[in-house]
C-alpha positions in Angstrom: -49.8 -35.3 -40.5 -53.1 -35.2 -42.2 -53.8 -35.9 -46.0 -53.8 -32.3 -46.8 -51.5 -31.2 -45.4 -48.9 -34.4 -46.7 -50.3 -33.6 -50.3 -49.2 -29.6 -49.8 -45.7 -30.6 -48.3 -45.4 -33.0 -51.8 -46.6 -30.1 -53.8 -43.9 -27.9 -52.2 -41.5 -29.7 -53.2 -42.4 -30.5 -56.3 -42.1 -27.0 -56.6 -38.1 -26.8 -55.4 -37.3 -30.1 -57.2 -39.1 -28.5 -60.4 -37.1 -25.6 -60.4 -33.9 -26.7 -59.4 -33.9 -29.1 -62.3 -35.2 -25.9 -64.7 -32.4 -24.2 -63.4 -29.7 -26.2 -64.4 -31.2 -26.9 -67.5 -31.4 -23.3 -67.9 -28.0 -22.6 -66.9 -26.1 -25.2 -69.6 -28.2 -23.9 -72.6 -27.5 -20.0 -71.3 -23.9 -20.6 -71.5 -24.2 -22.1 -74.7 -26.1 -19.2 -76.3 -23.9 -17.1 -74.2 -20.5 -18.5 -76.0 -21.8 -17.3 -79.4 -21.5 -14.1 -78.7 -17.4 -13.0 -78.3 -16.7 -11.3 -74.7 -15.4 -7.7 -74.9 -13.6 -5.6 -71.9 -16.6 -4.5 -70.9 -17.0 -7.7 -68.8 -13.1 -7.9 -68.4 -13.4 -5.2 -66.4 -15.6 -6.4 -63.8 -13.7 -9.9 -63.4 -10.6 -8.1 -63.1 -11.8 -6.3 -60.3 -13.9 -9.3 -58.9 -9.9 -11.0 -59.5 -8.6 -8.2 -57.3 -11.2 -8.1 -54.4 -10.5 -12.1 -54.3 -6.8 -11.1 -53.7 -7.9 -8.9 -50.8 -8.8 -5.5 -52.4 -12.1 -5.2 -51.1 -11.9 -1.9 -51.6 -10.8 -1.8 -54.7 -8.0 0.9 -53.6 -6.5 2.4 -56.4 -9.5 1.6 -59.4 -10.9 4.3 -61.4 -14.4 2.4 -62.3 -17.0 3.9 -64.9 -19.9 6.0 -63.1 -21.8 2.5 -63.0 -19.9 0.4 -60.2 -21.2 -3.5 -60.0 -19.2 -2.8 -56.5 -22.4 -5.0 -54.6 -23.7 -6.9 -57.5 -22.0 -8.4 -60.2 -18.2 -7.8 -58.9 -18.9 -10.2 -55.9 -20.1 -12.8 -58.5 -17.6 -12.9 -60.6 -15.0 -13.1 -57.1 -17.1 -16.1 -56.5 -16.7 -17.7 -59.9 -13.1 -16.7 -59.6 -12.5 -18.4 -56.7 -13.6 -21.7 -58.2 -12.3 -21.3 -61.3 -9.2 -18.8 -61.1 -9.3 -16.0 -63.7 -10.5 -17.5 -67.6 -11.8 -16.0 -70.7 -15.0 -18.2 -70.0 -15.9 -15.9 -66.5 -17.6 -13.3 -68.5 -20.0 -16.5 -70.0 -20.3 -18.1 -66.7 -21.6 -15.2 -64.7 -24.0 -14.1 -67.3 -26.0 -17.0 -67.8 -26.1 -17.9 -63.6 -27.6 -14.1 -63.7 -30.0 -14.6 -66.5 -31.1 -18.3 -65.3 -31.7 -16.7 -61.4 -33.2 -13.9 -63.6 -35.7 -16.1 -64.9 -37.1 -18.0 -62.1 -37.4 -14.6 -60.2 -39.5 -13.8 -62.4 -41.7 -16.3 -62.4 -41.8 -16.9 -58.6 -42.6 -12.7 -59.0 -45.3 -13.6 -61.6 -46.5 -16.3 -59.2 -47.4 -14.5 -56.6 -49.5 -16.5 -53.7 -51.0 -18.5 -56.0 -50.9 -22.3 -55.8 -52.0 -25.1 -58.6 -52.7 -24.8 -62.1 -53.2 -20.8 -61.8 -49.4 -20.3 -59.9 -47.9 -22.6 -62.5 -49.7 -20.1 -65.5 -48.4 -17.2 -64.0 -45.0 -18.7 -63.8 -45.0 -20.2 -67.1 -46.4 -16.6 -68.6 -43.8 -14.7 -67.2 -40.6 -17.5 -67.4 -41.9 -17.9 -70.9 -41.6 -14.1 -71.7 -37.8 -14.2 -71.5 -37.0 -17.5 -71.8 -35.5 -17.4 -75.1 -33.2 -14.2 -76.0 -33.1 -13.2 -78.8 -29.8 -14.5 -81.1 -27.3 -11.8 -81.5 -27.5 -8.8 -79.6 -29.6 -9.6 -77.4 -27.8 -12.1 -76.4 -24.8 -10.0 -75.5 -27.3 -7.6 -73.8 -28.8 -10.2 -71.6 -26.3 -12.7 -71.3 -22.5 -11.0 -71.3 -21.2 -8.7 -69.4 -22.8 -6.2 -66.4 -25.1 -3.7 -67.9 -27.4 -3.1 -65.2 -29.4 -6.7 -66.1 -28.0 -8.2 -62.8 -29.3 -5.2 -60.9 -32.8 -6.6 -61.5 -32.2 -9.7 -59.9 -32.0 -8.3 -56.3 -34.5 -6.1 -57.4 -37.1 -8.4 -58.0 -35.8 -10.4 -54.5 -36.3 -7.4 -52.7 -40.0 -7.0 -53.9 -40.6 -10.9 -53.7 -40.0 -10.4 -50.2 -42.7 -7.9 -50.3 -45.0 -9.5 -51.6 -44.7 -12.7 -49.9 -43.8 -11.3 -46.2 -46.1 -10.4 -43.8 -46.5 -7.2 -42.6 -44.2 -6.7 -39.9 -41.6 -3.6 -38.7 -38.7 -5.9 -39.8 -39.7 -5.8 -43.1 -39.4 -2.5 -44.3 -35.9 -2.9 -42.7 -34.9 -5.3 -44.5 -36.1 -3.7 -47.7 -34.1 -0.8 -47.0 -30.6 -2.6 -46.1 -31.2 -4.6 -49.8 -31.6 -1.5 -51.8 -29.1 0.3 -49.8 -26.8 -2.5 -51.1 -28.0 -2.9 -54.5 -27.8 1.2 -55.0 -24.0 1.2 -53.9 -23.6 -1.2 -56.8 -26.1 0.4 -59.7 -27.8 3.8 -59.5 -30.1 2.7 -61.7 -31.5 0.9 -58.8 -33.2 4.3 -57.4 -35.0 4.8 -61.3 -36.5 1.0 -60.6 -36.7 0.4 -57.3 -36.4 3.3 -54.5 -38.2 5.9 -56.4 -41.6 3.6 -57.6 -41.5 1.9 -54.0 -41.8 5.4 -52.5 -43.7 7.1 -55.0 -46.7 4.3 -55.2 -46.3 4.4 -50.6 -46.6 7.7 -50.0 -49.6 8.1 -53.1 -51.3 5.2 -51.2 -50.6 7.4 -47.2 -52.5 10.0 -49.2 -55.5 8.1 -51.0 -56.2 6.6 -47.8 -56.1 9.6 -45.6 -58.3 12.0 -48.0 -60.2 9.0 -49.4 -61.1 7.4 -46.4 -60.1 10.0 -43.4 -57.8 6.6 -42.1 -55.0 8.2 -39.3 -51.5 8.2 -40.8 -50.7 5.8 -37.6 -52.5 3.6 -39.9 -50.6 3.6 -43.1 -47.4 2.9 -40.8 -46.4 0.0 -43.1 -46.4 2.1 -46.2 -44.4 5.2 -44.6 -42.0 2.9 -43.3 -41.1 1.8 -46.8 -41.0 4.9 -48.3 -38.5 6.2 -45.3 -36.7 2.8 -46.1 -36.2 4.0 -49.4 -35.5 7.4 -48.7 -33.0 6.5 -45.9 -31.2 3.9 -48.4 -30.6 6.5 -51.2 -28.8 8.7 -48.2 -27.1 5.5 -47.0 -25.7 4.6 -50.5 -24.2 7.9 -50.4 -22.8 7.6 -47.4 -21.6 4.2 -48.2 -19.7 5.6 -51.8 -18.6 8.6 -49.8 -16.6 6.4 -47.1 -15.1 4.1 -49.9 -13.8 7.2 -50.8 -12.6 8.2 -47.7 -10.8 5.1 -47.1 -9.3 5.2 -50.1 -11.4 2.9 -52.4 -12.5 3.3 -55.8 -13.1 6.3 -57.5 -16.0 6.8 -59.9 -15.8 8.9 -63.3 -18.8 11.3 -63.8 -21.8 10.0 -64.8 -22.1 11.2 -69.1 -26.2 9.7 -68.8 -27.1 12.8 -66.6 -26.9 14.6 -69.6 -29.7 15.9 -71.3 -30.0 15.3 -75.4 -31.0 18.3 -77.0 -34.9 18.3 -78.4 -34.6 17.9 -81.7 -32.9 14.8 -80.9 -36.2 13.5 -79.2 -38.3 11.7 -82.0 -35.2 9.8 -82.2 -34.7 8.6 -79.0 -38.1 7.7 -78.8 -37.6 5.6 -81.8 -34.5 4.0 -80.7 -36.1 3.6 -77.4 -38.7 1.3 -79.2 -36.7 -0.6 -81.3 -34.3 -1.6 -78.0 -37.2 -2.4 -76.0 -38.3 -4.9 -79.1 -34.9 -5.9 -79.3 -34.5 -7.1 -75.4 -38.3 -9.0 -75.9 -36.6 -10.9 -78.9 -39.5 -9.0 -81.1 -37.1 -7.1 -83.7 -37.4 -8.3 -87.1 -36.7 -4.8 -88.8 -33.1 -5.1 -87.9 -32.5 -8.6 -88.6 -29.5 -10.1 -90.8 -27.5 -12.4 -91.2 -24.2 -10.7 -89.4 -25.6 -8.1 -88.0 -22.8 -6.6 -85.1 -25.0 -4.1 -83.2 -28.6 -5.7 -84.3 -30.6 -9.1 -84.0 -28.8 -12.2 -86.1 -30.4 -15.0 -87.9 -27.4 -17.0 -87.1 -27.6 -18.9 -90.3 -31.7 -19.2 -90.8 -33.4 -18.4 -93.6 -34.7 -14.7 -93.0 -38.3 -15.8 -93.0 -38.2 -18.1 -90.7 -36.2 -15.6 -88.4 -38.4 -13.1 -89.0 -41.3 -15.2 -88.1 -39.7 -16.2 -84.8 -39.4 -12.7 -84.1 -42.4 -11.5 -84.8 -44.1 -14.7 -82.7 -42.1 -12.7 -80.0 -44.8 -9.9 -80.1 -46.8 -12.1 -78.2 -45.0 -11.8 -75.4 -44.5 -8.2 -75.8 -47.9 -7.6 -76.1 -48.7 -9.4 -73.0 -46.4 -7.3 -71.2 -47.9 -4.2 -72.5 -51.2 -5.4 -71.4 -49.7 -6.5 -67.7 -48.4 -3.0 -67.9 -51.4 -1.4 -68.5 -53.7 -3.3 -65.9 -51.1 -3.1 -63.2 -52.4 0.6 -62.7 -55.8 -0.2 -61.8 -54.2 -1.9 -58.9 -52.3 1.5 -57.4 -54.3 1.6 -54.3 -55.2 -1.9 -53.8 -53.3 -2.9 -50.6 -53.5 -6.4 -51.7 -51.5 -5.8 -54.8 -48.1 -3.4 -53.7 -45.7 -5.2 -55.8 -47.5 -4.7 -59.3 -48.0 -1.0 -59.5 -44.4 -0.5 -57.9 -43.3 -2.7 -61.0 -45.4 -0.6 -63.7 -44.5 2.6 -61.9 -40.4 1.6 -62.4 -41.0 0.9 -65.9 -42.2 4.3 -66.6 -39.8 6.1 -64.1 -37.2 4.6 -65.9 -37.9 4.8 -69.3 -39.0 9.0 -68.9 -35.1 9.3 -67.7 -33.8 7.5 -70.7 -35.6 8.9 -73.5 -34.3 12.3 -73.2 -30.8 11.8 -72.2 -27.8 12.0 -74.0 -27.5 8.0 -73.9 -30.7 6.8 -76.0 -29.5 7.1 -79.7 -29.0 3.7 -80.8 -30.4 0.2 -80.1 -28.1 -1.5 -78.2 -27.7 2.0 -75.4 -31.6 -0.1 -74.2 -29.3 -1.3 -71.4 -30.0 1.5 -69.1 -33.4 0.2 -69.4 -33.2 -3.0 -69.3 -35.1 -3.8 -66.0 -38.3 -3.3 -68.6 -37.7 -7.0 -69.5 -38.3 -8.8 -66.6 -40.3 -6.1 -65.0 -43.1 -6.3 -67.9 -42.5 -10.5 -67.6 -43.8 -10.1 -63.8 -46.3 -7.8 -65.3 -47.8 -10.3 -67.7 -47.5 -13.5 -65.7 -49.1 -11.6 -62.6 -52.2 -10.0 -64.9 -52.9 -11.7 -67.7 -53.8 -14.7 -66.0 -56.8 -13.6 -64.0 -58.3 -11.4 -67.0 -59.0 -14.5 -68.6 -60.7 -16.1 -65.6 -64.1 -15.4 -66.8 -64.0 -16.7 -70.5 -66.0 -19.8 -71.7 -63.7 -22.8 -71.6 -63.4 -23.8 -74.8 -61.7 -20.4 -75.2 -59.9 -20.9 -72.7 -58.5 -24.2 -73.9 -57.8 -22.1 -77.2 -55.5 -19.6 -76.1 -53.7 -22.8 -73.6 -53.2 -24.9 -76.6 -51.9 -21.7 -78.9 -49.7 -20.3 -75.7 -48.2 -23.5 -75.7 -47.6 -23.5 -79.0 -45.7 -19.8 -78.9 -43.6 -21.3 -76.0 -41.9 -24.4 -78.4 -41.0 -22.0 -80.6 -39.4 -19.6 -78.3 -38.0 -23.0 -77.0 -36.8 -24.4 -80.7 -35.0 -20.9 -81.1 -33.7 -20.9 -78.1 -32.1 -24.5 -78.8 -31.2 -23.0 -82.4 -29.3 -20.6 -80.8 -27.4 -22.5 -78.3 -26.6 -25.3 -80.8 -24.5 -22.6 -82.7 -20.4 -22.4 -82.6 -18.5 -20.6 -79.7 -17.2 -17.4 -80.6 -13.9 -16.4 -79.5 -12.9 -12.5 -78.9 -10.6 -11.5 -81.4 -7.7 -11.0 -78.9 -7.3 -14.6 -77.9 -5.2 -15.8 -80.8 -2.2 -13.1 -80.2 -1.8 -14.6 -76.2 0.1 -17.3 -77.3 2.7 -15.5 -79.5 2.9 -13.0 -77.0 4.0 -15.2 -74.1 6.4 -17.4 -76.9 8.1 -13.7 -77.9 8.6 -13.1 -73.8 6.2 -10.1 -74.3 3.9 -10.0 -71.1 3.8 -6.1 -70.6 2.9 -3.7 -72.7 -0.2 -0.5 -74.1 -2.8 -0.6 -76.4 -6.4 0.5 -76.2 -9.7 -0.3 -74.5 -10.9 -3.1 -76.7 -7.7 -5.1 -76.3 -6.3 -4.0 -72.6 -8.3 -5.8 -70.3 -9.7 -8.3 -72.3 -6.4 -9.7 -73.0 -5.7 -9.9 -69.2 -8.9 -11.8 -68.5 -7.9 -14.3 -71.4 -4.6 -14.6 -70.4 -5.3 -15.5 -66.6 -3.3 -12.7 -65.6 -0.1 -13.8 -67.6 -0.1 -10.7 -70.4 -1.2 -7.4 -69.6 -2.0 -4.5 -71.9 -2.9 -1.1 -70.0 -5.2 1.3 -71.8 -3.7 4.7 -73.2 -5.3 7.4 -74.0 -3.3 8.1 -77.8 -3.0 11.8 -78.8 -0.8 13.9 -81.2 0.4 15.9 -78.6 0.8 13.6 -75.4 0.3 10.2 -74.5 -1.6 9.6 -71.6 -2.5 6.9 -69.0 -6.3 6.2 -68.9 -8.2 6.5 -65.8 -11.0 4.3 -66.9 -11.6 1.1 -65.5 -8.2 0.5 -64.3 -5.6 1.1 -61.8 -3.1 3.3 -61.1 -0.4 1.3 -60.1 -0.6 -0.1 -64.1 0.9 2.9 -65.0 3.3 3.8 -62.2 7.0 3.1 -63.9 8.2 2.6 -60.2 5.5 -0.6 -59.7 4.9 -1.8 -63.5 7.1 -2.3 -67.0 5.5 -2.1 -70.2 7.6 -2.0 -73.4 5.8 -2.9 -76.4 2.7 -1.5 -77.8 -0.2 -3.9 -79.5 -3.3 -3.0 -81.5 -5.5 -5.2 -83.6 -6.9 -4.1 -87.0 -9.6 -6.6 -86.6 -11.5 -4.5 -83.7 -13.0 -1.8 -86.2 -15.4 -1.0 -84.1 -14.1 -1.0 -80.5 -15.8 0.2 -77.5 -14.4 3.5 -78.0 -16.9 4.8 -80.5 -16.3 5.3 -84.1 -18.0 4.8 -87.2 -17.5 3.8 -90.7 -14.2 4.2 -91.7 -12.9 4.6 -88.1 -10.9 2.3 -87.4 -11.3 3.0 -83.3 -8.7 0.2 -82.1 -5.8 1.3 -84.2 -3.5 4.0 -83.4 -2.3 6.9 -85.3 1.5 7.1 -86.4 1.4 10.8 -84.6 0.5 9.6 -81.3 2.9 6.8 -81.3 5.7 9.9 -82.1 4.2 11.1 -79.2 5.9 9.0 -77.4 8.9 10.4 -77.8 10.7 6.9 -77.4 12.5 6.9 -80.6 12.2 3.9 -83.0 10.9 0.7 -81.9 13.7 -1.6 -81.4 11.2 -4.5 -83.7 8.3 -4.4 -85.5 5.9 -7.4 -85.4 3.1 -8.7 -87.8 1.0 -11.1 -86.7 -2.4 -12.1 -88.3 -4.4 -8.6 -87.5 -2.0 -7.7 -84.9 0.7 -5.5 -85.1 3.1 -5.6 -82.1 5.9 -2.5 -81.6 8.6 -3.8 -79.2 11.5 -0.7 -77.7 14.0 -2.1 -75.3 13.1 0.5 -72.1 9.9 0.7 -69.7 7.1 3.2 -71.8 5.4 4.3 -68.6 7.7 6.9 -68.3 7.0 8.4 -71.6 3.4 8.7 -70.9 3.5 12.4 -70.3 -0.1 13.2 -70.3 -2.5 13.5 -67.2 -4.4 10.7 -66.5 -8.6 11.2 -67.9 -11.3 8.9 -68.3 -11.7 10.0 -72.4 -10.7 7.5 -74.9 -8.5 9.5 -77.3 -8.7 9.8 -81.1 -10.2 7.0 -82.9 -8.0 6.4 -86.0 -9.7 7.6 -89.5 -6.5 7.7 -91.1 -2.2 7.3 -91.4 -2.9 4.4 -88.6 0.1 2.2 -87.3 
């Protein structure tokens, strides 16, 4: 082996030992920051169904699961975590920060590109350095809680590191097209981020180079074989749901996001559209409080110093929105096919979310929350070389203030993990529950499955869906045997006056996980037998099996939030 080729093998795994280490740093001070912010059912859901595929459900026969699955994503992670760690409250924190941490160093490896030395390590620091630090509060829950369409991006950006690393060969576009078959089983939002710009930036490039420069379409093979790889995994994803169905797996409730908003809703959307997007890059100071539930936190800074950390964020915003910018000048180079398929998603995705029904508040940024690490890849992969030709004392100017910007990100980041665990506000009633015998019973969303995870299984509340006129079971992330009297009991009812503002909606004065006196008449199961106040919980106990005076039909809407005359 000669010199060089010794000193490349040492550099390479400098590189692995490097990021193994960053990754587990990573990881611990993810779950941290990720413990400050309470779990909700949201991410119950998904363990409880990663709980039940570990248990030999791979279908998941019998589940009613919102029109966004995590059937090929983050269901299979959490199985994994399960099967190490058995069902816990802590599942939801666990999965969340591995996705983020993996998140992260995609990213950068993205960002990287081909690049060796000091220049790879820039473009991996620029884009790494980007999301590093969440910001503390909401964003924290968006980017490091439960499923919501974050984890899609991580086989996303896989998919197109592949891409960009892998020669051009026929096995390529295969292999592109079996990953994004998978990852659009699990996420639709896949086809806004992935499928669509891959095929949309291929076939523009078949036709630049056949009316630009007369080339033969036998030429351009590699780029029509990705966009009928991404075609043919949109049809194969459909196929895929379709046999699930046909065998008897899960069903899926319609998809509310299709939905356009009406216009004069627009400058609003565009607004809250904005204000998410700063939220995700850690850049929203307007918003900012001390206890803010839907909004950035300061987490117990003083608000200029939180505002100033936030507003140091717009660096890294701004370096995205350049990245984004430049990326199109690179549409038809066939050296670069990742970074214009990256800008192209961005817009794709956020022209389908600013007029639908779904884009009214600040934390609904979500559905577009690929634009984090896709404007990270952005930045790390262009910023870099636009600075190539600058005298070096500038140079060593903007090195000395970037690194400068990143200890920041990296004291708040520490700030925010160094803050106290937050517990959901269902834990506390578990005990008392299993003291009292009481192991069965209904409630609502924000209680139902969330107190299963916590529990390990040992309590379960079922969602019902609580009218005036009939009681109903809820075909909304759960499972039909829950509410089939000949397979389950349930004979007490629970709700929580501390959850007044549940998942369900409602506003001020709604309190949306209480229940209204009428619907519990509803019932029509008499009396309770006892009547049970405990902290914010009030438990209803009757001495016979509810499910069978749940007389509605099953549906995926959430009832009447309680405004008043609640139990």
């Amino acid at each position: 082996m000669t010199e060089d080729e010794s000193r490349r093998r040492r550099a390479r795994w400098a590189w692995v030992g490097g990021l193994a280490a960053l990754a587990l740093v990573l990881f611990f001070v993810y779950l941290r920051l990720s413990r400050t912010y309470a779990a909700t059912s949201d991410g119950a859901d998904q363990a409880l169904q990663g709980w039940d595929m570990l248990h030999g459900n791979w279908l998941l026969r019998g589940w009613t699961i919102a029109d966004v699955t995590y059937y090929t994503t983050e269901v299979p992670e959490y199985a994994i975590i399960e099967l190490f760690r058995g069902l816990r409250a802590d599942d939801v924190h666990i999965a969340g920060a591995a996705t983020y941490t993996l998140l992260v160093l995609a990213a950068g490896l993205l960002a990287r590109g081909r690049s060796t030395g000091r220049e790879g390590l820039i473009r991996f620091a620029v884009a790494a350095g980007i999301m590093i630090a969440p910001q503390f509060g909401n964003a924290t829950h968006l980017l490091l809680s439960q499923p919501d369409h974050l984890g899609t991006s991580l086989p996303v950006l896989l998919v197109f590191l592949m891409l960009d690393r892998a020669p051009r060969r026929w096995y390529i576009p295969v292999a592109a097209g079996v990953a994004l078959t998978w990852v659009v089983i699990g996420d639709r939002v896949a086809l806004l981020t992935a499928v669509g710009p891959l095929a949309v930036v291929c076939a523009a490039r078949v036709l630049f180079a056949m009316l630009r420069y007369r080339k033969s379409l036998a030429s351009q093979w590699y780029e029509l074989s990705l966009v009928a790889a991404s075609v043919v995994s949109f049809a194969a994803a459909e196929l895929a749901v379709r046999l699930i169905g046909a065998l008897h797996g899960y069903k899926i409730t319609p998809v509310a996001s299709a939905r356009i908003a009406m216009l004069q809703f627009l400058p609003h959307h565009v607004q809250a559209t904005v204000g998410g997007i700063r939220n995700m890059y850690g850049a929203d100071f307007i918003h900012i409080s001390q206890n803010s539930l839907f909004g950035p936190q300061l987490g117990g800074l003083p608000l200029s110093v939180g505002v100033a950390l936030a507003a140091l964020h717009f660096v890294g915003l701004a370096l995205a929105v350049w990245g984004f910018f430049r990326a199109f000048r690179y549409f038809f180079d066939p050296a670069d096919l990742v970074s214009p398929v990256l800008a192209t998603g961005i817009v794709i995705n956020v022209a389908a979310y600013v007029p639908s029904v779904v884009s009214a508040r600040i934390w609904d940024a979500r559905e577009i929350v690929a634009v984090l690490p896709f404007g990270a890849v952005l930045a790390g992969r262009m910023v870099p070389g636009t600075l190539a030709g600058l005298p070096r004392r500038v140079k060593q100017a903007l090195a000395f203030v970037g690194v400068g910007v990143l200890a920041c990100y990296l004291a708040g980041l520490g700030f925010g993990a160094a803050q106290s665990p937050q517990a959901d506000n269902e834990q506390a009633v578990i005990p008392w529950l299993e003291a009292h015998h009481l192991t069965s019973g209904l409630g609502l969303y924000p209680e139902a499955n969330l107190i299963v995870m916590d529990s390990g299984g040992r309590v379960a509340i079922r969602d019902v869906v609580w009218q005036s006129n009939a009681d109903a079971p809820r075909a909304f992330e759960s499972k039909t045997a829950w509410y089939d009297p000949r397979q389950s009991y349930a004979n007490f009812v629970l709700t929580n006056g501390a959850d007044q503002w549940g998942m369900d909606g409602g506003g001020p004065g709604v309190l949306a996980s209480m229940i209204t006196r009428s619907a519990i008449a509803a019932l029509h199961a008499g009396p309770p037998a006892h009547v049970y106040h405990y902290k914010t919980f009030t438990i209803m106990v009757w001495n016979h099996n509810l499910l069978n005076d749940l007389t509605g039909k099953p549906t995926s809407q959430s009832g009447t939030p309680c405004a008043s005359d609640c139990v």
